[in-house]
N, C-alpha and C positions, 0 to 999 in steps of 0.2 A: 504494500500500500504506500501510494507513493505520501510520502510529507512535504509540508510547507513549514518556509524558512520566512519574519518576517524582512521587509526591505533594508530597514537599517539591520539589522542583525547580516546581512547578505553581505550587504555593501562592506561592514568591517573584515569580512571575513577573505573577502577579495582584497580589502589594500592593505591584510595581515600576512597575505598571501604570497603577493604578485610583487618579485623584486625587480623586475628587468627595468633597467637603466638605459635611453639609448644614447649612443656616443656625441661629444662636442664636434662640427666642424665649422669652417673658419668659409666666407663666403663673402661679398662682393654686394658692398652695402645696396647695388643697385637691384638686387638677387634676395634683399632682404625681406623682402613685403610677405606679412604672414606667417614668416617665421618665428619661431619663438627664442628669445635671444638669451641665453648660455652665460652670461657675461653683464656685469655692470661697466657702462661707458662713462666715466669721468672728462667732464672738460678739460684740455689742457691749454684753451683759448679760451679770450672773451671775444664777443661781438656786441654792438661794433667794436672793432680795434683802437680808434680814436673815436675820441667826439664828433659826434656829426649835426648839421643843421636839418632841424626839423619843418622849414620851410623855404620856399623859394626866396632869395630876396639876399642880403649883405653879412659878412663873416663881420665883423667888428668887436673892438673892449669895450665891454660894458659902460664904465669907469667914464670913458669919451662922449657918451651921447648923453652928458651930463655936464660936461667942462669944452665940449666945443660946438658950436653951431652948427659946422658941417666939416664932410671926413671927406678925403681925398682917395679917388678909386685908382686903385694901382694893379688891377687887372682882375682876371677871375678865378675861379677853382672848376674842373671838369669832375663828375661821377669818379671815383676810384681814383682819383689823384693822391696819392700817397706821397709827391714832394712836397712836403706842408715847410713853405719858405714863416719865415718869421713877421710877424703882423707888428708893425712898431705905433704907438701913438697918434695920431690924428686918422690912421690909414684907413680903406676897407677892402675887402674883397670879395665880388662876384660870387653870389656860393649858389647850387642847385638843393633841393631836398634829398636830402639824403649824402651830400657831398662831406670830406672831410673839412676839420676846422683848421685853419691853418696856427701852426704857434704862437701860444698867447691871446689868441681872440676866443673870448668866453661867452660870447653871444652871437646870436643870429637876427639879423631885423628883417623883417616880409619885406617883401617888395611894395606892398600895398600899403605901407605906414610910410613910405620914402619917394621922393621925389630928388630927379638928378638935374644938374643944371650943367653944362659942359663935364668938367670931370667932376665934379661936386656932389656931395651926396648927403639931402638934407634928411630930417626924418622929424617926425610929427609930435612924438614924448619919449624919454630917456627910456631902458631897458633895463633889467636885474641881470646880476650876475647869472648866465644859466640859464638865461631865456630861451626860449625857443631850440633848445640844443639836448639833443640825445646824448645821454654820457657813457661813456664806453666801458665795458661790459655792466648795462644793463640792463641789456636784454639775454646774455649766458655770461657768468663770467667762471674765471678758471675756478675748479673744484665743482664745479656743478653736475648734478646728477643728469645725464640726459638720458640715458635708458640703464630701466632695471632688470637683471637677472629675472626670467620668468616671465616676462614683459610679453606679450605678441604684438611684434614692430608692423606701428600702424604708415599711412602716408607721410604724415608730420613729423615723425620719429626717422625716417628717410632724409628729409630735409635736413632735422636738428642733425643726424651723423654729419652731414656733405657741410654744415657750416662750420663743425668744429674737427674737420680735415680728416675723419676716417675713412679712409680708404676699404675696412674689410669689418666683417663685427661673428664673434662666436654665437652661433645658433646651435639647438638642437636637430641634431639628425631626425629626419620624420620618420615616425615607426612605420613598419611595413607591417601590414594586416593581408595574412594569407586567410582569403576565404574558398569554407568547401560546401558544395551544396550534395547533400546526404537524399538518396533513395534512388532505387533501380529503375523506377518508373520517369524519372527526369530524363529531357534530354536538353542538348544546345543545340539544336535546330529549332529553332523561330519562329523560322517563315514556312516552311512545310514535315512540321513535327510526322513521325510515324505514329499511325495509329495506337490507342492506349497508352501513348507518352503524352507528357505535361511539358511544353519549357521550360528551363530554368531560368526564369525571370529575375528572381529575388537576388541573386549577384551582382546585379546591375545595379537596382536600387542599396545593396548593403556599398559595393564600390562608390557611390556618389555620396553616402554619409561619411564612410571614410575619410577620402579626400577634402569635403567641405569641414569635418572634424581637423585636418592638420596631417594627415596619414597618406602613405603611399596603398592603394588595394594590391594586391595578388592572387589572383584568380587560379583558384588551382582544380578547377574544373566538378566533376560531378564523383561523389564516391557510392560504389551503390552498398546494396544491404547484405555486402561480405565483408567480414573480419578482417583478412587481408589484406582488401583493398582499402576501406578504411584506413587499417593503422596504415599504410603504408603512404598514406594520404597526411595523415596526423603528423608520422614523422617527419613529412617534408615539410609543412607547414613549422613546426617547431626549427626545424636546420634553418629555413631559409629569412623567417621574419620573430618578429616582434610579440605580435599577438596574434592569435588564430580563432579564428569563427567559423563554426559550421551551423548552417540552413537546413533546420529541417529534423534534428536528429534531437528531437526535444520531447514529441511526444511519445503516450503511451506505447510499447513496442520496440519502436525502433533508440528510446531511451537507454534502451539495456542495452542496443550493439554499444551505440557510441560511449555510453557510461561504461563497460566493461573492457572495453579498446582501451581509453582515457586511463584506466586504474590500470593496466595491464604495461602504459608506457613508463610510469617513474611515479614519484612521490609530491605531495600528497594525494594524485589524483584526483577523481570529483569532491568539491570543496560543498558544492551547493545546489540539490536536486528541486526544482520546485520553491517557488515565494509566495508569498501574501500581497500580491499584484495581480489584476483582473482588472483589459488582458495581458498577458505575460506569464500568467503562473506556472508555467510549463516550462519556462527559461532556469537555466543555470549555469553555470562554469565548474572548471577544474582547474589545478595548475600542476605543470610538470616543471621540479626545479627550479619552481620562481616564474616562469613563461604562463602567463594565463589563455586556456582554452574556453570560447565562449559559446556554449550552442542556445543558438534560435530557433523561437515556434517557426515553425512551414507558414502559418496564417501570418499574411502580409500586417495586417496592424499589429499584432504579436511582436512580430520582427523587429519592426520601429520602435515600437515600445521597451523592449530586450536591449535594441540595441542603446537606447537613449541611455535607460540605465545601467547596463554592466559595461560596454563597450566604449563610450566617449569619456567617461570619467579616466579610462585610462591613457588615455591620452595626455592627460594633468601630467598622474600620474607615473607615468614614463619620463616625462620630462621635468620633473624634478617643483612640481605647482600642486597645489591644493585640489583635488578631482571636485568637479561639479556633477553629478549627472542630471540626465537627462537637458541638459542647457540654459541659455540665459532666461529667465521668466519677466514677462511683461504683462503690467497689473492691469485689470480689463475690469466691469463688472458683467454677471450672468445674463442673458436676455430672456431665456425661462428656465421654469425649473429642472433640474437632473437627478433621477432617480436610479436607484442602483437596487435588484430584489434579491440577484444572486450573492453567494459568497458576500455574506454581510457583515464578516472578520475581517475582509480582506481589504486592501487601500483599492481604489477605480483609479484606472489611469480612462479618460475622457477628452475625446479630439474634439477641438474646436473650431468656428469659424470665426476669421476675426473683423470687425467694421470699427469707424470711427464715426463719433460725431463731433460737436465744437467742442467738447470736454474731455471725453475719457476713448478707450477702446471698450470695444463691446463683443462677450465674449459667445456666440451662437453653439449650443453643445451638438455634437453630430453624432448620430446611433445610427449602428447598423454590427453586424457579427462581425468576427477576427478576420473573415477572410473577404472582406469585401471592400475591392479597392476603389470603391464609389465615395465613400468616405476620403480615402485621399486625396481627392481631385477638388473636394472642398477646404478642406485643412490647413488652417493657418500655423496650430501649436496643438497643446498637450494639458489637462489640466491632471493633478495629481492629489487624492483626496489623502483626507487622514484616516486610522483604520475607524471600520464599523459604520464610516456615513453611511445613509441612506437614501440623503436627499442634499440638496446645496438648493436653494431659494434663489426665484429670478429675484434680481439686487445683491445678489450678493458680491464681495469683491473676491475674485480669484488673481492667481496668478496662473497666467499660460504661458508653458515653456516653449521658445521656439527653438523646433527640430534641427540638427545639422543635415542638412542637405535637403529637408523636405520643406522648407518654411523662411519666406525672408519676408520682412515688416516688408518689403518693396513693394509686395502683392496684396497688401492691405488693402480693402476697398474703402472709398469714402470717397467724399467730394474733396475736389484740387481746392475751393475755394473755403474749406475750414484751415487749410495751411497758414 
């Protein structure tokens, strides 16, 4: 009789489990994006380098537009001119936004406060020391933290490298996820399956969580319902990658090959048969020597649901970050009730649709069985109940978790005009 494991009870027992570390390399900050960075980056510049004018218009000493009537223009300053000649008393110079200061001039005057008369250069009321003028580094100065260990390097983080002269930055190696899809009945023909086969579709969708999670997939084809073939399937997956998933090999039945395979390759083998999740409760893992083995329900929302939570939290976790599962959540309120009759110990995992109006997101619950992928085609996210609900009240405030690879706020509906 099979047993259930609750979720947080699961979840410890996976990252008590599962030690695999994947390796540092070194990469080409323009190669960075999405990576997750290895390494804290310390300034060892500031920007700007000098003081710069924070508007179009005249470099001048403060001091003078208070002790002389008007200043004498002795040429200009170009963007990026780093010969900053020496600024002497009554003088000015020509400065753009954004140009450097030259020596000795602490102020910047608009052009729009000053009026010039042959070389003469009058101006309308005195300035502060510091006026108008950006002062160097502060906007990075040295010692500054610009990216942290653990970080996933966004666009901005791209740029912040390229202005304080990193040429390369240490990321984590992306784990490689060998996936196997489990039954005899499968095939990989598509487009003109043979009679009494099924495609193997769900590879495709588990490789696009992968990859949107931070992973490299590896497709290691179909194993059917021999021992053999199996382990020999099992074992390459463990030689070759990171973490291993198999499709299929969860429910009743065909549990025993795969769980018996799994105990049969190393220790501690299967960690966790079945959870207090519905759907998913069919899901579990094992680990061999530290490598964690994850099998998924065959039933498409099973899969996603399995995968959100045993499978992307390792992804943290390999790389040296706090595992989240199932993904980031975005607070919505209900738009009607959601009821749950079965399994009334267990936690509801519950897809959603998601809309917007002038204020909140709003979260549409979508029902239908595990295996029906009519439901995915509306789904925005995931709600996740606590044990023994029953019901969750339209109004109420949830949080919905958006899926790696199945879900981006992008596809949110609403009107352009509540923006």
């Amino acid at each position: 009789m099979r047993t259930y494991t609750p979720m947080k009870d699961a979840l410890s027992k996976l990252y008590g489990n599962v030690k695999v570390k994947v390796d540092i390399e070194r990469v080409q900050i323009s190669d960075a994006f999405r990576r997750i960075a290895a390494e804290t980056v310390i300034s060892k510049f500031k920007t700007p380098p000098y003081n710069l004018s924070h508007v179009d218009g005249y470099a001048v000493i403060a001091e003078d537009t208070k002790s002389y009537k008007s200043l004498e223009i002795k040429g200009s300053i170009r963007l990026g001119d780093t010969n900053r000649r020496d600024l002497l008393h009554g003088e000015a110079l020509e400065i753009p936004t954004g140009g450097y200061l030259p020596k000795g001039a602490d102020a910047a005057l608009p052009v729009e406060y000053s009026k010039v008369v042959a070389n003469s250069l009058f101006f309308e009321k005195p300035l502060d020391k510091g006026q108008n003028v950006t002062q160097a580094g502060s906007d990075i100065s040295i010692g500054q933290t610009i990216l942290r260990r653990g970080q996933e390097v966004r666009a901005q983080d791209l740029d912040l490298l390229a202005m304080v002269r990193a040429k390369d930055v240490g990321v984590y190696r992306k784990p490689i996820v060998s996936i196997i899809s489990t039954g005899s009945e499968l095939t990989e023909d598509y487009t003109n399956p043979p009679a009494g086969k099924i495609p193997s579709s769900h590879n495709l969708l588990v490789s696009g969580m992968v990859e949107d999670s931070g992973g490299v997939p590896l497709n290691l084809g179909i194993a059917a319902d021999e021992t053999a073939i199996l382990k020999g399937k099992l074992q390459e997956g463990l030689r070759r990658s990171d973490i291993v998933v198999t499709i299929g090999g969860s429910s009743v039945g065909k549990a025993d090959i795969v769980s018996k395979v799994i105990n049969s390759l190393g220790k501690p083998g299967m960690v966790v048969e079945g959870i207090m999740l519905q759907p998913g409760r069919v899901s579990g893992f094992g680990v061999i020597d530290g490598k964690p083995i994850v099998l998924l329900p065959g039933f498409i929302l099973s899969t996603i649901i399995s995968f959100a939570l045993f499978v992307k939290p390792l992804f943290e976790l390999v790389t040296n970050r706090t595992p989240i599962p199932f993904g980031p959540p975005v607070a919505a309120f209900l738009t009607r009730d959601a009821e749950f009759k079965s399994f009334p110990s267990f936690r509801k995992a519950v897809f959603v649709k998601l809309t917007r109006n002038e204020h909140s997101f709003l979260a549409e619950p979508l029902h239908g069985d595990s295996s029906m992928m009519s439901v995915l085609q509306e789904c925005d996210g995931l709600i996740i109940t606590e044990e023994k609900t029953s019901v969750i009240k339209a109004g109420a405030g949830v949080l919905v978790h958006i899926l790696p690879g199945c879900s981006t706020l992008s596809t949110i509906g609403g009107s352009p005009d509540l923006l």
